[in-house]
C-alpha positions, 0 to 999 in steps of 0.5 A: 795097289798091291803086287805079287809076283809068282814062281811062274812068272805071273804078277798079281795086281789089285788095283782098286778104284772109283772107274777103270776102262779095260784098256786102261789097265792095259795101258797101266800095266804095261806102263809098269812092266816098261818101268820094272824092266828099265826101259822107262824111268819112274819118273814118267808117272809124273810127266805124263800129268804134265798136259804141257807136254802131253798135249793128247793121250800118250800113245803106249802099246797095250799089255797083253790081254790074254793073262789078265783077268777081272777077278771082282767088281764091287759097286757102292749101295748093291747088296749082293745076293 
């Protein structure tokens, strides 16, 4: 995972992987933004692995889908034309 930020407010992150659900990254990301603006702490990354303490799916609110976007999907063994 890498990331950028922009002079327009815009952050760009590649995150690559084996399968993601839309939501999914929605979630990551605003997950990320919670942390980098300080009202979660780091630390949450890894409490949420803790299924003891999360018995169900943590419930975050989603990032907005208007800026992201699905620049590339590459699948192993298709060869594109």
């Amino acid at each position: 995972t890498t990331t950028t930020t922009t002079p327009d407010d815009f952050i760009e992150i590649t995150i690559q992987g084996n399968a993601f659900l839309w939501h999914q990254i929605r979630v990551t990301i605003a997950l990320l933004l919670m942390i980098g603006s300080g009202k979660e702490k780091p630390e949450i990354i890894d409490d949420l692995f803790n299924i003891k303490k999360w018995e169900g799916k943590p419930h975050f609110k989603m990032a907005s889908e208007i800026p992201l976007v699905l620049y590339d999907c590459l699948f192993r063994d298709v060869i594109k034309i």
